[in-house]
C-alpha positions as CSV (number, residue, x, y, z in Angstrom):
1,X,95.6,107.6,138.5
2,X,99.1,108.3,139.5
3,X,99.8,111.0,141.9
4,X,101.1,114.4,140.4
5,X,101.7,118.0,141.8
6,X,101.0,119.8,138.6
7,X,97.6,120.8,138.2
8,X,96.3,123.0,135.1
9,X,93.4,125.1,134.8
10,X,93.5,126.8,131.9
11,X,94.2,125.6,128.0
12,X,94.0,125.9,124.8
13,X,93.3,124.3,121.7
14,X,94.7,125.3,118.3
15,X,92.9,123.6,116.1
16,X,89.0,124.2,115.1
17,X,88.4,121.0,113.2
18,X,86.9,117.6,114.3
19,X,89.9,116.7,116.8
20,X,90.8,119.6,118.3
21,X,86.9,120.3,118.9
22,X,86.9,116.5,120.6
23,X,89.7,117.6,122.7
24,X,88.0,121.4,123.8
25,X,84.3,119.9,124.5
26,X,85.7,116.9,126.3
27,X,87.7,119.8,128.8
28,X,85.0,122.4,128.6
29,X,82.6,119.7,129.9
30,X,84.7,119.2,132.5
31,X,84.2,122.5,133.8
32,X,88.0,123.8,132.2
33,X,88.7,127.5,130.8
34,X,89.5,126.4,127.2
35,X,90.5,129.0,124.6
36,X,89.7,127.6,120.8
37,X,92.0,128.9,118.3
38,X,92.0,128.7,114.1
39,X,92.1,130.9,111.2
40,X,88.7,129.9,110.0
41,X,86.3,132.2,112.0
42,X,83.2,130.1,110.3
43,X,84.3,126.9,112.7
44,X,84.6,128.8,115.9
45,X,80.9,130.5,116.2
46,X,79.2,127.4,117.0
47,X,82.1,126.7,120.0
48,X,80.6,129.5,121.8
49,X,76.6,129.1,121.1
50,X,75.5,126.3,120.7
51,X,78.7,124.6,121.6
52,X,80.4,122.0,120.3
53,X,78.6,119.2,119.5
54,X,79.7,115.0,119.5
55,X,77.9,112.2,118.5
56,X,78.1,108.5,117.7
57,X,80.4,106.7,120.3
58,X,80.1,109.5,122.7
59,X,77.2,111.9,123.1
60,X,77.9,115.7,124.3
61,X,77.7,119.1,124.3
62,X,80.1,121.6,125.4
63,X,80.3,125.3,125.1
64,X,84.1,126.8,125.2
65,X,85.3,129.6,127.4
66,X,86.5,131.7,124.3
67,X,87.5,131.8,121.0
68,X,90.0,133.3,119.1
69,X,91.4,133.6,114.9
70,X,95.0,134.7,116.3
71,X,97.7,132.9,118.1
72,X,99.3,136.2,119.4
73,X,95.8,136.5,121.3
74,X,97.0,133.5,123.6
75,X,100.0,135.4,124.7
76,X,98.5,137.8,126.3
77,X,96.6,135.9,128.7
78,X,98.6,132.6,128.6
79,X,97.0,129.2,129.6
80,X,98.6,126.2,131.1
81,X,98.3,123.6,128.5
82,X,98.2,124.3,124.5
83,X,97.0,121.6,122.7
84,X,97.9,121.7,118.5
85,X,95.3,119.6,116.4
86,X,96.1,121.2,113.1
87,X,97.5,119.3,110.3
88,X,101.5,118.4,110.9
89,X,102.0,120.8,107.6
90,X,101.3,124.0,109.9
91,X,103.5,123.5,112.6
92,X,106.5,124.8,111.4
93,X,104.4,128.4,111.0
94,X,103.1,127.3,114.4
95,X,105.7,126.9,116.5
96,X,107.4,130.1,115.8
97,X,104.2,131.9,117.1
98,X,104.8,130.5,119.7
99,X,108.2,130.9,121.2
100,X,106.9,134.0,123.3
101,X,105.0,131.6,125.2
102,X,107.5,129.1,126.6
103,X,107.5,129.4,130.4
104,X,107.8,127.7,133.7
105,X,104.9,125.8,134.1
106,X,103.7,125.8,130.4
107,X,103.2,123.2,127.9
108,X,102.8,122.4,124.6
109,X,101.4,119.5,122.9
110,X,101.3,117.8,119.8
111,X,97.7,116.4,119.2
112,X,98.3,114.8,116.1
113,X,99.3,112.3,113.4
114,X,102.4,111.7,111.8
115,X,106.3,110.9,113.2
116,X,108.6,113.8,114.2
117,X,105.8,116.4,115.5
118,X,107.1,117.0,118.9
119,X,110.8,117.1,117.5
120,X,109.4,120.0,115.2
121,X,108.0,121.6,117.8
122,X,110.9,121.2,120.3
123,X,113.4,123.0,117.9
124,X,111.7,126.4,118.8
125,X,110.6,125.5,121.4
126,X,112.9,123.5,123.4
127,X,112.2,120.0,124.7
128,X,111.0,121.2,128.5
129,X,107.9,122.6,127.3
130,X,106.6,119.9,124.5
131,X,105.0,116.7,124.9
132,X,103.3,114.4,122.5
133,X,100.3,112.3,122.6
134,X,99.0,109.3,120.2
135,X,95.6,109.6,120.0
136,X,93.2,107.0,119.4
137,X,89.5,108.4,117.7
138,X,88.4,108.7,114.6
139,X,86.4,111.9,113.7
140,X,84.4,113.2,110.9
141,X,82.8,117.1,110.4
142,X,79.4,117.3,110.3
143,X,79.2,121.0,110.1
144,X,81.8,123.3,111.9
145,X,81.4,122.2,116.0
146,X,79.4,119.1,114.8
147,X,81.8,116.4,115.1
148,X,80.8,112.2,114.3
149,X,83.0,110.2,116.8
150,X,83.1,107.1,114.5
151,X,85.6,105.2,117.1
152,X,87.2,105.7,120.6
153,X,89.4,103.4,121.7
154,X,90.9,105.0,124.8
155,X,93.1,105.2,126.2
156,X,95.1,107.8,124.6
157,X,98.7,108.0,125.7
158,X,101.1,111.3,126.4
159,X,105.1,111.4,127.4
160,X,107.2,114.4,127.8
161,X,109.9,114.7,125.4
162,X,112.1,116.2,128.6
163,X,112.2,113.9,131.9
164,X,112.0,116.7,134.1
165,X,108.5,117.6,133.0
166,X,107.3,114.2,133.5
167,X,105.2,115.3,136.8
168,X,103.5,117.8,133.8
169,X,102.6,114.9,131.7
170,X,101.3,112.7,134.4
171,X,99.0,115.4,135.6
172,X,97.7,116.1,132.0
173,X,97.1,113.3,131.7
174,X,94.7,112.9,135.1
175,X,93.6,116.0,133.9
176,X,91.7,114.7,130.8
177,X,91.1,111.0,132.2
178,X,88.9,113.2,134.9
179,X,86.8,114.7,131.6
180,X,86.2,111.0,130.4
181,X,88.9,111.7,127.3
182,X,90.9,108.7,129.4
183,X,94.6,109.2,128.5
184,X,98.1,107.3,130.4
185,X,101.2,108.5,130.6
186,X,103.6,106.3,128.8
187,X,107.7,106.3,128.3
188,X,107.6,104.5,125.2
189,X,105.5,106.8,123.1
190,X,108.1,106.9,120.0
191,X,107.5,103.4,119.6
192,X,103.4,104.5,119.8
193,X,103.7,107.0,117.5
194,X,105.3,104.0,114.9
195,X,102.6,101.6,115.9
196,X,100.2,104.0,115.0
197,X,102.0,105.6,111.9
198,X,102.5,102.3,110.2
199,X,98.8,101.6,109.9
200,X,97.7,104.8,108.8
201,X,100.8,105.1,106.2
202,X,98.9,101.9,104.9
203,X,95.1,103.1,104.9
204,X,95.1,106.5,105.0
205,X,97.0,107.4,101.7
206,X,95.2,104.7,99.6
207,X,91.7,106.2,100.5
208,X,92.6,109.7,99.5
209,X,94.0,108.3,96.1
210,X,91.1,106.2,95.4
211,X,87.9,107.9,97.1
212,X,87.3,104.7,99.1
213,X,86.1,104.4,102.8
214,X,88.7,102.0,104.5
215,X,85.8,99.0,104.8
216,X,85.6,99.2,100.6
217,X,90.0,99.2,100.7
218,X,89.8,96.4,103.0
219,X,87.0,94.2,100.7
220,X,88.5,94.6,97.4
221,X,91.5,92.1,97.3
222,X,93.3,94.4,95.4
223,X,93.5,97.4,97.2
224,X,94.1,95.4,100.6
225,X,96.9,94.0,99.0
226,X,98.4,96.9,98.4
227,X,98.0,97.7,102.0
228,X,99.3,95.0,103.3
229,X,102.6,95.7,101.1
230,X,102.4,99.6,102.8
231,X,102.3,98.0,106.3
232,X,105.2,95.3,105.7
233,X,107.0,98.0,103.9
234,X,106.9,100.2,107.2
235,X,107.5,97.0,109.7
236,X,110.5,96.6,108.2
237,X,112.1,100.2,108.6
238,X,110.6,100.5,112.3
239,X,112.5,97.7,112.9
240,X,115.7,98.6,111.1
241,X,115.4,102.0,113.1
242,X,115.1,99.7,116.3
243,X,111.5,101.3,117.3
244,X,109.5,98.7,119.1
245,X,106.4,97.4,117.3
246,X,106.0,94.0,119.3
247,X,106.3,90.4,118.2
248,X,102.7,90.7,117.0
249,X,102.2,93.7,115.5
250,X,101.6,92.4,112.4
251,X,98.5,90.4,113.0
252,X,97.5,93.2,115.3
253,X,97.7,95.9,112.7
254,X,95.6,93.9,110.1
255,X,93.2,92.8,112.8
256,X,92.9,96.3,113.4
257,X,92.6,98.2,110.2
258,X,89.9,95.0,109.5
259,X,87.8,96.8,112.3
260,X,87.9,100.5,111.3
261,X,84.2,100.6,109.9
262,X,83.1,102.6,107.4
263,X,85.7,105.3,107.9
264,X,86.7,108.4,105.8
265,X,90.5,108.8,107.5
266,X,91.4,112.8,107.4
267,X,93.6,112.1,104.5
268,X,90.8,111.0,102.2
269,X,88.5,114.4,104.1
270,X,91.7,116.3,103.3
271,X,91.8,115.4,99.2
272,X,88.1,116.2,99.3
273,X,88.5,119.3,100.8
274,X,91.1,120.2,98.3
275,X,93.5,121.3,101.5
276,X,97.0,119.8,102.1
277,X,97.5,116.3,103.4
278,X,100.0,115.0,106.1
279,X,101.5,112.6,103.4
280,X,105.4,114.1,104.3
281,X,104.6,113.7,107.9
282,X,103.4,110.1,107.4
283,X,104.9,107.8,104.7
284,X,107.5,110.7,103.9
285,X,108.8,109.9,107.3
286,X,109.0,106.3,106.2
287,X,110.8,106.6,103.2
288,X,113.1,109.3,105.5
289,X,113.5,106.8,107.9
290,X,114.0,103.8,105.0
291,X,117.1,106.0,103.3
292,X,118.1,106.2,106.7
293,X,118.6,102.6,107.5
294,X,119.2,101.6,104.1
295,X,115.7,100.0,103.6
296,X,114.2,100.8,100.1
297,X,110.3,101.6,100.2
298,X,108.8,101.8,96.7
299,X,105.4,101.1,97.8
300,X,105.6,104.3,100.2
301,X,107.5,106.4,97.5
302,X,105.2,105.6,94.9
303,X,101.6,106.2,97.1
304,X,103.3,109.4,98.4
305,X,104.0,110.5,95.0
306,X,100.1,109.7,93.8
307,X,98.9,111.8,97.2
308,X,101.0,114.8,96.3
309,X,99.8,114.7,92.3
310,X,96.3,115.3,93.6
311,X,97.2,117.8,96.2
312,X,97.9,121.2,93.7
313,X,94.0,119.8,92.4
């Protein structure tokens, strides 16, 4: 592990459902104060007593420090680290609560899916304090703090969106390498963020339209087709944006999506759940980022239009 000066004891996790509870057992087992945060008092019980609970590629159980229904609460007793594992639709709402807590020594990162997280959070609360992170597990609930790993392939990867606060970021990132959550610092996380984007703008919005897992989108020939259209579709305004997806990300992302099992992705959970989906933060940012460069992206403006005709259902 690289050598860092910053060393964080205290965090919090905003965030209740399967990935923020991955993140706060993974710290709580490593004997870390961690703070659990969400609106839904029903999914932050069980973090206390029993604890949370993971399964499937990794086995624990981990009880947090505390829990809490109101982002105000962490003001008053401020951790180190904030971690925000809520759908990318929130954070607007989110990051105003949280202007109060910018400080010398306190961070804030974005936990999530979707292109242009950390720039939302930076524009309240200024790029010293945020970082973002591409994460690379997929979850599913079982019941509230009963969370089915269905894949980890660490490591997971963090960058500060301000160069001064890269000491931060490195020792975050020792930090939850230490718990076994193994995560490297990177400077090319943009281009991580479209690597992983791409893919999901492929799988993720054609199993919430259709109710399939990704292994039944992936046998049917037609579905994957349409898939493979998504992915070329978003190759091609990386690249005209001049992100970095490497000379073989092609075969790499179908080789990839080929392996992701017999998956629910949150999108399709989301649909099901009847909640709002990250569609804008995901292929919206595609077609953004298409208009931007010129590129046109019917496949992405039609799926995106499908995702949000279900979404007032």
């Amino acid at each position: 592990m690289a050598e860092s000066s910053y060393r964080p004891k205290k965090f919090a996790v905003i965030g209740a459902g399967p990935v923020g509870g991955v993140v706060a057992a993974f710290l709580a087992k490593g004997g870390y104060e961690v703070t659990l945060c969400d609106i839904v008092p029903e999914l932050l019980a069980p973090a206390l007593a029993p604890g949370i609970i993971l399964e499937g590629v990794d086995t624990l159980q981990a009880k947090v420090t505390r829990t809490t229904t109101r982002i105000d609460d962490l003001l008053t007793d401020p951790p180190d680290v904030i971690f925000i594992t809520v759908k990318a639709t929130a954070l607007p709402l989110i990051a105003s609560a949280l202007e109060d807590f910018v400080a010398e020594g306190r961070y804030v990162i974005s936990w999530q899916n979707g292109i242009d997280t950390g720039v939302e959070l930076a524009q309240h609360l200024g790029n010293r304090s945020v970082m973002r992170g591409v994460v690379n597990f997929g979850c599913v609930p079982l019941s509230p703090g009963h969370i089915h790993l269905a894949f980890h392939h660490r490591p997971h990867f963090l960058q500060e969106l301000d160069p001064e606060s890269k000491d931060a970021a490195i020792g975050i990132c020792n930090v939850l390498t230490e718990c076994g959550l193994d995560t490297q610092h990177t400077d090319q996380i943009m281009d991580m963020v479209w690597r992983k984007t791409v893919m999901n703008a492929g799988m993720n919005p054609m199993c919430a339209v259709t109710g399939m897992t990704m292994v039944e989108i992936i046998n049917d020939p037609i579905t994957f087709n349409l898939v493979d259209a998504l992915i070329k579709e978003g190759i091609a305004v990386a690249r005209a944006n001049e992100f970095s997806l490497g000379s073989n990300y092609y075969p790499y992302a179908i080789n990839y999506i080929k392996n992701a099992g017999n998956h629910k992705p949150s999108m399709l959970q989301d649909v099901e759940a009847k909640r709002r989906t990250e569609i804008d933060y995901i292929n919206g940012k595609i077609i953004e980022y298409g208009l931007q460069a010129g590129i046109a992206t019917p496949y992405n403006n039609m799926i995106r239009g499908l995702v949000k005709a279900l979404e007032p259902k």
